[in-house]
C-alpha positions in Angstrom: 0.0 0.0 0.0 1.3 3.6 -1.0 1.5 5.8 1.8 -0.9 8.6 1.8 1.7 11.1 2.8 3.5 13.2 0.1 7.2 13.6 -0.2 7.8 15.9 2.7 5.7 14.8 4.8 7.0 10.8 4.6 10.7 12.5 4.7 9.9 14.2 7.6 8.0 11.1 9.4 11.3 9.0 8.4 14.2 11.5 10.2 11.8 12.2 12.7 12.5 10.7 16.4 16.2 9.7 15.9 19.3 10.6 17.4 21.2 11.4 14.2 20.9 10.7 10.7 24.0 9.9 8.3 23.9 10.9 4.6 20.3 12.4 4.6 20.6 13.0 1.1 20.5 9.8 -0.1 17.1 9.8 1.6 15.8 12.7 -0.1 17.1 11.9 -3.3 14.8 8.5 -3.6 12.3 10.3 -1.9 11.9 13.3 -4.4 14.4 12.1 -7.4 13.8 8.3 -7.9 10.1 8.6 -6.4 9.9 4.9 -5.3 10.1 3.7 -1.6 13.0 4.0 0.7 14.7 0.9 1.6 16.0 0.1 5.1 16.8 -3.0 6.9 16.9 -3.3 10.5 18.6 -6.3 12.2 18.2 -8.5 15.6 19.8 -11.7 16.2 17.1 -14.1 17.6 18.0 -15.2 20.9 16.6 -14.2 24.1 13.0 -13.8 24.6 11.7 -10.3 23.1 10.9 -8.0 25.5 9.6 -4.3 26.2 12.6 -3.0 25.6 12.2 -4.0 21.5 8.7 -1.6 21.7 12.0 1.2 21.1 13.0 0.2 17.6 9.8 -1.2 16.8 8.0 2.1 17.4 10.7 3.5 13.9 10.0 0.9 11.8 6.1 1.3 12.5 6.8 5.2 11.1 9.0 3.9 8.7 5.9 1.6 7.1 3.6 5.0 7.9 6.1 6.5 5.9 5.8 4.4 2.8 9.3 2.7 3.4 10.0 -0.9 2.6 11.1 -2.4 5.8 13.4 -5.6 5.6 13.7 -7.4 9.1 16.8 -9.3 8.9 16.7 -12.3 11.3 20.5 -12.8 11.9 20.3 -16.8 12.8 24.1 -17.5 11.6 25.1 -14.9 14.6 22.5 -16.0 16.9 23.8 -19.5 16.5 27.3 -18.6 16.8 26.7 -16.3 20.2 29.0 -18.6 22.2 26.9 -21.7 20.8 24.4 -21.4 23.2 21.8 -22.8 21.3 21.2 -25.5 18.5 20.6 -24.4 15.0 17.3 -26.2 15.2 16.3 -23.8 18.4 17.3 -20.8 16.7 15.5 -21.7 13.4 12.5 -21.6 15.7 13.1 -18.7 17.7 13.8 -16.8 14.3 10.3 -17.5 13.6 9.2 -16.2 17.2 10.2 -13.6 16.4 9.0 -13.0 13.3 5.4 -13.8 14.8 5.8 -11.2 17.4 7.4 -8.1 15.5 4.2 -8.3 13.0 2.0 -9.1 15.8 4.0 -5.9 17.1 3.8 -3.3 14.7 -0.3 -4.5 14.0 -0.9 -3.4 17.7 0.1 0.1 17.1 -2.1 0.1 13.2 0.4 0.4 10.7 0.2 -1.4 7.5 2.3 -4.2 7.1 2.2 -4.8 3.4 5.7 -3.6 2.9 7.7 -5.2 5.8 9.8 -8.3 4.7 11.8 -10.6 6.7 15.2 -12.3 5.1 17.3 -15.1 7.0 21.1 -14.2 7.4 21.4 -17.8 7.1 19.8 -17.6 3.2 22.6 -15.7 1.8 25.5 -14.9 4.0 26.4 -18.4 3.2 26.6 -18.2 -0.3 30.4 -18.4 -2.2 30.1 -14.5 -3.3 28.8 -13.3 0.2 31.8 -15.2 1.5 34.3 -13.6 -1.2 33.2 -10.3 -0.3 33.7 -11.0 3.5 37.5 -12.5 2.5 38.0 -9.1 0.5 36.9 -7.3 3.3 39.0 -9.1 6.2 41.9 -8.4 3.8 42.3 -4.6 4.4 40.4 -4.5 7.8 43.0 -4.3 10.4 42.2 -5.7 13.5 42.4 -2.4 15.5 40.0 -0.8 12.9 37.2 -3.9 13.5 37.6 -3.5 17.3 37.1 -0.1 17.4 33.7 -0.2 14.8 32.3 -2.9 17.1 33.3 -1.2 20.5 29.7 -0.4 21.4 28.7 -3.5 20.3 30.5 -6.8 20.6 31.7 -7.7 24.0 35.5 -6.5 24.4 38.0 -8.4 25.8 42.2 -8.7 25.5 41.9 -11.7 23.8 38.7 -10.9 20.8 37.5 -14.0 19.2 37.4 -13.8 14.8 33.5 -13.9 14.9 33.4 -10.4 17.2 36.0 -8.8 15.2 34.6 -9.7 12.1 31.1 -9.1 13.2 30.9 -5.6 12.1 32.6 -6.6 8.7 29.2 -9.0 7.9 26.7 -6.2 9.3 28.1 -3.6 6.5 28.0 -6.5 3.8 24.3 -7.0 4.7 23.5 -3.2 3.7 24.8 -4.6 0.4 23.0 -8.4 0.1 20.0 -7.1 1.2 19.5 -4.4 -1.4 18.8 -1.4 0.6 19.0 2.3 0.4 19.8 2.9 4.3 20.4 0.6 7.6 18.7 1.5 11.3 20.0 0.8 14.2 20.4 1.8 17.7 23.1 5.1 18.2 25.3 2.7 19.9 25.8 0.9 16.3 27.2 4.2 14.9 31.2 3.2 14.7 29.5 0.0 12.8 27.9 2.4 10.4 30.7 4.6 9.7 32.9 1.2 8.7 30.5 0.6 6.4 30.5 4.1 5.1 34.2 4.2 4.9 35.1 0.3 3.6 32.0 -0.8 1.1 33.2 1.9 -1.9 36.7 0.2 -1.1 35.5 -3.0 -2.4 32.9 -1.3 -5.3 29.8 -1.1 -3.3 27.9 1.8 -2.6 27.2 4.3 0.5 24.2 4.0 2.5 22.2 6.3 4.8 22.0 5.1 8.6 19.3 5.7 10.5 20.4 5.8 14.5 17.4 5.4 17.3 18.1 6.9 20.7 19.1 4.4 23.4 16.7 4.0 25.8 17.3 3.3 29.4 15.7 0.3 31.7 13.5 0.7 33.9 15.9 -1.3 36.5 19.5 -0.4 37.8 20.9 -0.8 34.2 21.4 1.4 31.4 18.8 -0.7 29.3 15.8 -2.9 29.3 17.9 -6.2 29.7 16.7 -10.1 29.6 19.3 -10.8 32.4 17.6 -8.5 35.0 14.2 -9.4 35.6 13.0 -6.1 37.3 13.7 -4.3 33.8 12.4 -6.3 31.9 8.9 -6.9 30.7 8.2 -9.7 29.2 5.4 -8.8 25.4 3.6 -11.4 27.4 3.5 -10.6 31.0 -0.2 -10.6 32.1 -1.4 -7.6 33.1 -0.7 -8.5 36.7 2.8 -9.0 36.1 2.8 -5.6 34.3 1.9 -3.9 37.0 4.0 -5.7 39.4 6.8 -4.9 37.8 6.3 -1.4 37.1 5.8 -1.1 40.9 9.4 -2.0 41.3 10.5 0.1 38.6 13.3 2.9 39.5 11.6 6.1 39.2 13.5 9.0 41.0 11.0 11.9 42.3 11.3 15.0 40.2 14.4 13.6 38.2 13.3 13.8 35.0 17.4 12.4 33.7 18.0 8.9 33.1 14.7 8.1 34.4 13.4 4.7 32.4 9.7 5.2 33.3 9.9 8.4 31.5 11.5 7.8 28.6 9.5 4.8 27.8 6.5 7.1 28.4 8.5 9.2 25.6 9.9 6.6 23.3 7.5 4.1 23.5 3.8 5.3 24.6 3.5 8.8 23.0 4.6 7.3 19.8 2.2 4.8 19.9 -0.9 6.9 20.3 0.1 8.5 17.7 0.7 6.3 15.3 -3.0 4.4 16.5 -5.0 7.2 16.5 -3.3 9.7 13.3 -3.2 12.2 15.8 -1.2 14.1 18.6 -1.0 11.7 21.6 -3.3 12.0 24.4 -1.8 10.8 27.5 -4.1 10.5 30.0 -2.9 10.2 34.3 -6.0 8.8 36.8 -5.8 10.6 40.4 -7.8 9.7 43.2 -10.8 12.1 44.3 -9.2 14.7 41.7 -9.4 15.5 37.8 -7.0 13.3 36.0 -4.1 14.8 34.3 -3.4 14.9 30.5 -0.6 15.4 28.6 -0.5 16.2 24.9 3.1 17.0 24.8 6.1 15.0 26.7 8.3 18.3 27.8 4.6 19.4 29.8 4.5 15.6 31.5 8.3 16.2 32.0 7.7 19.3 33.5 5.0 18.6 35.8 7.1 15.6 37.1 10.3 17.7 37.8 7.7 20.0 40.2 6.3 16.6 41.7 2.9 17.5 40.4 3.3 14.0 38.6 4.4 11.8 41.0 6.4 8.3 40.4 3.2 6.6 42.0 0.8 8.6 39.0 2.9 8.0 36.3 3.5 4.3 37.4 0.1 3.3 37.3 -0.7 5.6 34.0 2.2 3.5 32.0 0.8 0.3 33.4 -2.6 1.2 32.0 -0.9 2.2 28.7 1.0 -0.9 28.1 -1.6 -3.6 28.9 -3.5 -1.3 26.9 -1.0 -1.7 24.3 -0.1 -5.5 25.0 -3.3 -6.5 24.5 -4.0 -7.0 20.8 -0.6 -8.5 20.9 -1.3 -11.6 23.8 -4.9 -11.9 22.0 -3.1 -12.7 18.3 -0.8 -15.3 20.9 -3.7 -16.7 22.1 -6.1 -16.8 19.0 -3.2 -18.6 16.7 -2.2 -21.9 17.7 0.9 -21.9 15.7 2.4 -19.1 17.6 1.9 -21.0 20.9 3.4 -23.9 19.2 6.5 -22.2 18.0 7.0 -19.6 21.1 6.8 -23.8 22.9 9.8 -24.9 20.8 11.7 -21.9 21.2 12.1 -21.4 24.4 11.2 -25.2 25.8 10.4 -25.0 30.1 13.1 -26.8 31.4 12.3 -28.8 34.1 14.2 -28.5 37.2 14.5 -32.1 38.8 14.8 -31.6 42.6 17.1 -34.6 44.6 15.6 -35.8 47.3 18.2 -36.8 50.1 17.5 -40.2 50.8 17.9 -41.4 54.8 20.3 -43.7 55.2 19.2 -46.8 57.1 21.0 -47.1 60.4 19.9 -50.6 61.0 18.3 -51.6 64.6 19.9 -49.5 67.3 20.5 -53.4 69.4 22.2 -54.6 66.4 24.2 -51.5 65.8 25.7 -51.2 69.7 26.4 -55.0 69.4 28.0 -54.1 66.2 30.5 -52.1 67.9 31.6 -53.9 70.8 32.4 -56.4 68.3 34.9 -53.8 66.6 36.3 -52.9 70.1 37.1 -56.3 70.9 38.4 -57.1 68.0 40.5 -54.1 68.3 41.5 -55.1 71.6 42.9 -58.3 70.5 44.8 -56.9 67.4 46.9 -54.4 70.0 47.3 -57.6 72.4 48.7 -59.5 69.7 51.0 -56.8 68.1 52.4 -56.0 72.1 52.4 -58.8 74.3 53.0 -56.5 77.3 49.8 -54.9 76.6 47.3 -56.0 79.3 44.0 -55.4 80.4 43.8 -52.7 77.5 40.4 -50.8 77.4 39.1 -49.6 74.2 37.4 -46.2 74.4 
């Protein structure tokens, strides 16, 4: 489906909400010169299960599709498999399709058309003899300084790198290539990635790209970001509503610090975005008081305001999110629960292992009679063992 916005109007929508943009022109010149739809690809490596914290990028490439762009989805399997090797290639295969489920189920929740988002398998042509020339051609004037720094944000640093870390950002540039598009999103932390790319694919004949770069979001635990190995930050797209709201409760939310406070910027990021793109209008957040008219917010530098003078207190703006997100969860868990394929698949992707508890088994003493006579037997026979060994020894009592 074409979007109905003109030229200006799906340029702006694109560029809007992002931390930086790299080589807008390129943009502009499909846009307004080539007048066909932008290209971009967006990656994720299907491992852990999706959570909250994926709402960030998803909200773009829901205004990407409002924009008219053709979204490709790349479901990096070959580096989810090789992530340490913590999983089989048979439970990645179904957690790439998890995930597939669940980003459309995703971007239908906030009502943008999903005609023109594809999904690709790393695995169904990064494996292929020319991919793997152009990686060799590539490795061959990389230094290894050069592909430490561009994945510094990234890939985990250590003194002693692995090949598949360092050559991680090598494969993620070839990718803007394989996959045909006109510009690559990705989180701001990505951005040395994005400038190899800019700098090394003319090297080997290939051409520049525009990068998209979404703000990082932070958790709404201890930790810089929404993270699968702290439970408190991380919401699960299929936490009941209970759960929700539990976990919200225990949410860091400073009074009147408005600065790295997750609750607010997901509010930001996340929520107001989502209104929007639901509703075609300006967002309408809405904050319930007790015995008191509730407070609305149009605009997130008036919410942000408000909550710097404690007008909007963590307690409010807790229980507004919660209402937001099951609100927004909802359509999501009801697609889960209506399609029986999805349970099957979100089953076989992340299988319940079950914990087998060992049960400490009493050891049998024997009769107490038994056991006593038992031991004088041992004493005596003790007894006569020192007897024998030292004649001299008499009338020896054994304790």
């Amino acid at each position: 489906m074409t979007s109905q916005l003109s030229p200006g109007e799906s340029i702006a929508l694109i560029k809007s909400n992002l931390a930086e943009v790299l080589n807008p022109e390129i943009i502009d010149n499909v846009i307004l010169n080539e007048k066909r739809p932008l290209k971009v690809y967006w990656g994720t490596a299907p491992t852990g299960r999706p959570h909250c914290g994926y709402f960030v990028p998803m909200m773009k490439i829901a205004e990407l599709l409002a924009a008219g762009c053709h979204v490709k989805i790349l479901l990096a399997d070959i580096h989810a498999y090789l992530d340490n090797m913590k999983s089989t290639l048979e439970l990645v295969k179904f957690r790439a399709k998890y995930y597939e489920l669940l980003v459309k189920a995703t971007l239908k929740a906030v009502g943008v058309d999903i005609s023109l988002l594809e999904f690709v398998y790393g695995s169904s042509y990064q494996l292929t003899p020319e991919y793997t020339m152009d990686r060799f051609k590539l490795e061959g004037i990389t230094r290894i300084n050069v592909a430490q720094k561009a994945g510094a944000e990234v890939v985990k640093q250590t003194d002693d790198p692995t090949l598949g870390g360092l050559i991680y950002p090598l494969m993620q540039a070839l990718d803007e290539q394989y996959l045909d598009v006109d510009a690559q999103f990705g989180g701001v932390d990505q951005r040395k990635i994005f400038t190899f790319a800019m700098e090394n694919l003319p090297k080997i004949n290939y051409k520049v790209r525009a990068h998209l770069m979404n703000t990082m979001v932070r958790g709404l635990g201890e930790q810089d970001k929404m993270s699968a190995s702290d439970a408190d930050s991380k919401i699960d797209l299929l936490d009941s509503p209970a759960d929700v709201e539990k976990k919200l409760r225990k949410a860091k939310c400073v009074p009147k610090e408005v600065t790295d406070n997750g609750v607010l910027a997901f509010v930001e990021h996340v929520i107001f975005r989502a209104l929007t793109l639901r509703t075609g209008k300006p967002a309408v957040f809405k904050v319930e008081r007790r015995d008191q008219e509730p407070l609305i917010y149009d605009d997130i530098q008036t919410l942000k305001n408000d909550y710097s003078a404690d007008v909007l207190t963590p307690q409010l703006i807790k229980a507004a999110l919660t209402t937001h997100l099951n609100d927004l969860l909802a359509p999501i868990q009801a697609e889960y629960q209506a399609s029986q394929d999805f349970q099957e698949v979100h089953a076989q992707a992340y299988p319940v292992v079950e914990v087998k508890k060992v049960v400490k088994q009493k050891k049998d003493k024997g009769d107490p009679v038994l056991r006593a006579a038992a031991a004088e037997e041992r004493k005596r026979k003790a007894a006569e063992a020192v007897a024998a060994a030292d004649p001299s020894v008499k009338d020896l009592k054994i304790l």
